[in-house]
N, C-alpha and C positions, 0 to 999 in steps of 0.2 A: 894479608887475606881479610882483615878485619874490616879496612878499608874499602877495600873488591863489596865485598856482603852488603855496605851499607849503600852501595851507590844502588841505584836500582827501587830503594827499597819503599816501603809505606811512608816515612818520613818526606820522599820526596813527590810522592803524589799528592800531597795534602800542600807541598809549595802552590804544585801547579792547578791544585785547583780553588786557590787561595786567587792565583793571579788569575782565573779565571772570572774570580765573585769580582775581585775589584775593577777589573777591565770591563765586565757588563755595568756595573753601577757609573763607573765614571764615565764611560766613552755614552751611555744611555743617558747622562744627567748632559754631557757634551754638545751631543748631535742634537738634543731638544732643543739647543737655543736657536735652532732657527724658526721655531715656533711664535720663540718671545719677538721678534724681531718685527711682526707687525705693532706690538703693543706697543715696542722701545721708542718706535720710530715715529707714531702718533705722539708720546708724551713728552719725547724730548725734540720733537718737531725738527727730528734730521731724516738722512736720503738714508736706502737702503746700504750704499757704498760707505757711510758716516758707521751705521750701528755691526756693517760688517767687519769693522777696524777689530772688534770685539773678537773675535773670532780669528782672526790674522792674527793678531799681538798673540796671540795664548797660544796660536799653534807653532807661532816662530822660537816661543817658549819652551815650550814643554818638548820641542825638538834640542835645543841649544843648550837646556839642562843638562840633557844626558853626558856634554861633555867632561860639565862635574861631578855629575853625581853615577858616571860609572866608576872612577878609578876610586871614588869613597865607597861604592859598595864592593869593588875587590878586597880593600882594606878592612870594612868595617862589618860587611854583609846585608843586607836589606833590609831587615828590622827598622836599625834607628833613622834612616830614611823615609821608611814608610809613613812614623810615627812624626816626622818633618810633616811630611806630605799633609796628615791629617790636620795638622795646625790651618796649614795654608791650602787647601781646598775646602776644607770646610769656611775656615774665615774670611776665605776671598768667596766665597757665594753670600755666604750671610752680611758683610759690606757691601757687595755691589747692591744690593736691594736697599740700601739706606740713601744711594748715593741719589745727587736732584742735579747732576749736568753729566752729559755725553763723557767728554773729558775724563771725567773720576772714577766713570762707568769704565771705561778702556781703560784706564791704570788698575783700576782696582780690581778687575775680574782679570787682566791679563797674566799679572804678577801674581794675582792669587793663586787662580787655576792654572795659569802655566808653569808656576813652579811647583805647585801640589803634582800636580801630573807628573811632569819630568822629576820630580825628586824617584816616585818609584817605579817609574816604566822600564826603565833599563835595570837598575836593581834588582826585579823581581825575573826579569827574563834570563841574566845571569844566575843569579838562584837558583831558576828552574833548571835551566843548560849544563850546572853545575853536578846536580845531585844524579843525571843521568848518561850512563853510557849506550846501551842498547836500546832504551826508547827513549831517547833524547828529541826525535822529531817529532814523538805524540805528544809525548810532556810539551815541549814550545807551542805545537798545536791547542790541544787542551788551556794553556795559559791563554795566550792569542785569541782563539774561539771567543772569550769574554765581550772583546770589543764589536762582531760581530752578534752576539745575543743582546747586547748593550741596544745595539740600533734595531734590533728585529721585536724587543721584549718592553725592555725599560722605556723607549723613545716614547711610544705614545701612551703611555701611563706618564710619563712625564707631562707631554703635549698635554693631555688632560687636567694635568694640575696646573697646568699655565692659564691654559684657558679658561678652569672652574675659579681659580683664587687669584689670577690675575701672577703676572709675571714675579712682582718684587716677593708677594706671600712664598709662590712657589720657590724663589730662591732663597730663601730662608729656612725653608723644610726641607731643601735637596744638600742645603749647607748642613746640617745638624745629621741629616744620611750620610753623608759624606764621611763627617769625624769618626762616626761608627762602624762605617764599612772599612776604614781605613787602621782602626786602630785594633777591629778584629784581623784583618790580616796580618798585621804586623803582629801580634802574638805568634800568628801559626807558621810564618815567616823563618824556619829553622836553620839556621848555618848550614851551607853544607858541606861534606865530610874530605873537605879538601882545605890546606892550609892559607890562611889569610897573606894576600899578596901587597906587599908594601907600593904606597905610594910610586916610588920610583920603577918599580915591576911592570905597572899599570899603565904608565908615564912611554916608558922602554917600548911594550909591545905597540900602543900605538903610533909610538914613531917608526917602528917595525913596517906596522902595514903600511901607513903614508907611502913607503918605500917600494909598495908590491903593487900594476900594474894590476893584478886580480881586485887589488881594494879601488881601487880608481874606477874601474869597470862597472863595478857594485856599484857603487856612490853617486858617479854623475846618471846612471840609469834610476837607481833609485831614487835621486831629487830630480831629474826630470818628470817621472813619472807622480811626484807628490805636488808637485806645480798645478799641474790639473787635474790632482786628484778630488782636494778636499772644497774644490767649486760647489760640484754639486748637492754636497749635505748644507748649502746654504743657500741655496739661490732654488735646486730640484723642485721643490713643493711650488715658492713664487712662481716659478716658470709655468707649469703647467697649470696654474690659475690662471696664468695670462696666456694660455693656448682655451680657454675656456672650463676645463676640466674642474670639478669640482671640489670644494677645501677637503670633504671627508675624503673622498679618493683621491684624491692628489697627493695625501699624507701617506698612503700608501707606500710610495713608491720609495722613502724613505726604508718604510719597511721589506720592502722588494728586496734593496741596497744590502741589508743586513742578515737577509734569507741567502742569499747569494756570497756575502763574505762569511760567514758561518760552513756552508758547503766549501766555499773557498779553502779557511785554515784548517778543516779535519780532513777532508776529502784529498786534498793534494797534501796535508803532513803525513797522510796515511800511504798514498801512489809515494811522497820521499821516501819512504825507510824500503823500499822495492825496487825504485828507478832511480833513485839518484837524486839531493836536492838542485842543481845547480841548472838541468835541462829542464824544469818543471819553472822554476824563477825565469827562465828565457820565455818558457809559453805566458806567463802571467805578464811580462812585456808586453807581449804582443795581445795577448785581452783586449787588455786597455786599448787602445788605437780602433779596432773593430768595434767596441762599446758607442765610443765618440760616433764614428758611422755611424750605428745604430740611429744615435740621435739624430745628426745632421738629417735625417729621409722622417725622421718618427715626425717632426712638426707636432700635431694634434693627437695624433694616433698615438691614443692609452696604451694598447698590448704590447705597442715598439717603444714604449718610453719605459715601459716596464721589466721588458728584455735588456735597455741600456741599463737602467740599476741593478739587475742583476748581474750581467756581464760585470761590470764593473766592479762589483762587490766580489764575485769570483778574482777577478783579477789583481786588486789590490790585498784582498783577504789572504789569497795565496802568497803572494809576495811578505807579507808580514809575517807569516807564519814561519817562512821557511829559509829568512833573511837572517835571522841567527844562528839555524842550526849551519848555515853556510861557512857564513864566521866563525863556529867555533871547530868547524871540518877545517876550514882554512889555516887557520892562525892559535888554534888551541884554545885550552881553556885557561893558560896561565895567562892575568890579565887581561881575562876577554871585556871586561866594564872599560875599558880605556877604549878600548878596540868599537864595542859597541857604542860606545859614547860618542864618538864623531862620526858615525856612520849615518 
């Protein structure tokens, strides 16, 4: 019973709104760099597809971590992860601003921020997943939401600072944010009230799911859909400068992006705990596709480019939200970090 009492409880909403702060600070300090991307490309005299490498490396990252760093936080819990994390996102922003070639820019921001990232993304979601039974898809929500407030909130207070102190200042103060937002979460970062799963646990259940046609299902939908997903938080804004539109509005639509995945992960975690997670992840499939439309007709037209980042922030926002509690309806919560880790 003691057990029963504690799932549920104040302990575990201070996870998830822990994963909340860090997921708006990071994904908000993330999504600005396509901001930096006119300055990089001036000073280091490359093409936009050259300082986009930036942005590929870290995301192929901090996706590929999770395959180590979930069955370490079944093991270890997401604490000393987090506290990982804080090393290498903080020091990989604060290095890349020292660096004076393209080259050392993409090693050193990649590895930095992609493993800062991936060390607690998966860690913290497991955490959160862990400490709940009965609102286990608000709690994922509520974590989730972060990344969504990240690009509606933080983005262009970031943009800001890019533009007011120039790119390298700015990543030198979004470094030193960083360490701190990272290493207050990991304080509040509480075990939860379930027994630590060994190495081989972690190891077991994800070779489990490899084996279940439902994991297969999830996966290649869900990397297809991240294929064209994260284009446009880096190309968006350029685009619509070169449809004419203007640098202040045009940034916008960034913000659109993030008003939309925010409605996304509270609004459809809120329709799961009522309709079901798994037919709500089919419609956030299908978003996406009619989003893309959107744009292909929008050309120049502001209101329909506006509608496409919305859409699309609905549909991928949902998707993220409601892709663990799936997993953990699926496949349990014994060794769900293995599970989560290669998904």
């Amino acid at each position: 019973m003691a057990q029963t009492h504690k799932i549920d409880s104040g302990r575990g909403w201070v996870v998830a709104f822990g994963g909340c702060l860090i997921n708006t600070w990071t994904f908000g300090v993330f999504y600005a760099f396509a901001t930096a991307l006119e300055q990089m490309v001036e000073e280091f005299n490359a093409s936009l597809s050259g300082i986009a490498a930036f942005f590929a490396v870290t995301t192929f990252l901090f996706f590929a971590t999770g395959i180590v760093a979930g069955p370490l936080a079944d093991r270890f819990g997401a604490r000393r992860l987090i506290t990982v994390g804080a090393v290498l996102m903080g020091g990989g922003l604060w290095l890349t601003a020292q660096v004076d070639s393209l080259f050392a820019g993409i090693l050193i921001y990649g590895l930095g921020v992609g493993l800062g990232i991936g060390s607690y993304l998966v860690p913290l979601s497991v955490a959160t997943g862990a400490w709940f039974e009965k609102h286990r898809t608000l709690a994922l929500g509520i974590n989730t939401v972060g990344i969504g407030l990240g690009t509606l909130i933080l983005v262009p207070v970031a943009e800001w600072l890019i533009r007011t102190a120039g790119w390298r200042n700015a990543f030198e103060l979004m470094g030193i944010g960083s360490a701190i937002v990272y290493l207050l979460v990991a304080v509040t970062s509480f075990r939860p009230p379930t027994p630590p799963a060994p190495l081989s646990v972690s190891i077991s259940a994800a070779r489990k799911a490899l084996q279940r046609s439902q994991f297969w299902r999830l996966y290649v939908a869900g990397f297809l859909m991240s294929v064209a997903l994260f284009i446009p938080f880096v190309f968006l804004v350029q685009y619509a400068k070169e449809q004419g539109i203007a640098s202040s509005t045009a940034a916008f639509l960034i913000t659109s992006l993030g008003l939309g995945s925010v409605l996304g992960r509270l609004g459809l975690g809120v329709l799961g705990m009522r309709l079901g997670v798994l037919p709500l992840i089919i419609m956030c499939f299908a978003i996406q596709p009619i989003a893309y439309v959107v744009w292909l007709i929008a050309g120049a037209n502001y209101p329909l480019l506006l509608l496409f980042a919305a859409l699309l922030g609905v549909g991928y926002g949902g998707f993220v939200a409601l892709s663990p509690v799936a997993m953990a309806g699926i496949f349990g919560l014994e060794g769900l970090g293995g599970v989560l880790g290669i998904q």
